[in-house]
C-alpha positions in Angstrom: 107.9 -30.8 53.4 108.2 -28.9 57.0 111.6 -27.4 57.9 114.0 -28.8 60.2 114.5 -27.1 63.2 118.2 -26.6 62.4 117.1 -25.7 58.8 118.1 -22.2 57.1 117.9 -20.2 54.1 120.7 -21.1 51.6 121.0 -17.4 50.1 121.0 -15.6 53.7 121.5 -18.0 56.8 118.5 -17.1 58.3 116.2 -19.7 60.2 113.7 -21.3 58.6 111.7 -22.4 61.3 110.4 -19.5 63.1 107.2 -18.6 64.4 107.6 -15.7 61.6 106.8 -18.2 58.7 104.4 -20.5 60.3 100.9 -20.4 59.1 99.1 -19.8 63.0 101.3 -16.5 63.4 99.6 -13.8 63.3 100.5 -10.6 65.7 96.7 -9.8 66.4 96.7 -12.8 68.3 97.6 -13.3 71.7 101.1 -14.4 71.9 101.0 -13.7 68.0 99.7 -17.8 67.3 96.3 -18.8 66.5 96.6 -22.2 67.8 95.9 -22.4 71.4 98.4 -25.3 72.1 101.6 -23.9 70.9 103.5 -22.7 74.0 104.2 -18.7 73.7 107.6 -18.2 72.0 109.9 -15.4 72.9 111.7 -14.6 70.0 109.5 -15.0 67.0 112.5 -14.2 64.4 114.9 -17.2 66.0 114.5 -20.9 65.4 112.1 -23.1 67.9 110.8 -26.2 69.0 106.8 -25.8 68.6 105.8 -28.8 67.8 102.6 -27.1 65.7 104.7 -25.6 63.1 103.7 -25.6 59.6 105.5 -23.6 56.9 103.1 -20.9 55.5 102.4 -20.9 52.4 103.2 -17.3 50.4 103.8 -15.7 46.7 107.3 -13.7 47.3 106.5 -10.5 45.9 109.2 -8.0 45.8 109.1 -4.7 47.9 107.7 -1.6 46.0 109.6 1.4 46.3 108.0 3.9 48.6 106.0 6.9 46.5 104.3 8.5 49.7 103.5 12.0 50.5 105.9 10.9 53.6 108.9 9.8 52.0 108.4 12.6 49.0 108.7 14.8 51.7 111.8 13.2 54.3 113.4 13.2 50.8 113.4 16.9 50.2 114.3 17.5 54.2 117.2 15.0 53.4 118.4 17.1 50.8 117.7 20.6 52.8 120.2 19.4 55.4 122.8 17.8 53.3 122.2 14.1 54.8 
């Protein structure tokens, strides 16, 4: 079942229908959408009306924390300067 343009997440209020969950997103495309038809959206994070939407399908897997060199080492600057 496709979301309703009107349509939102019940723990967050965010839109559902965005071209963020649609399966033809994808930001190494022009305009960020594989299909050809779909009309280039602005916002890709706000509800639209493209008429080629179709929910992607995805596993929700939770964020890891981050273990990099990087962070490891803004950590320790955090901690020099007291923020």
């Amino acid at each position: 079942m496709q979301p309703g343009r009107s349509e939102s997440c019940h723990g967050c209020g965010a839109d559902l229908r965005v071209c963020l969950n649609c399966a033809s997103y994808d930001p190494r495309f022009a305009h960020q959408c594989r299909d050809r038809r779909a009309d280039p959206v602005g916002e890709k994070a706000v509800a639209n009306f493209c008429e080629y939407f179709e929910l992607a399908k995805r596993e929700f897997a939770p964020e890891k924390p981050d273990t990099s060199r990087e962070s490891a080492a803004r950590d320790e600057l955090r901690k020099l300067f007291g923020d």
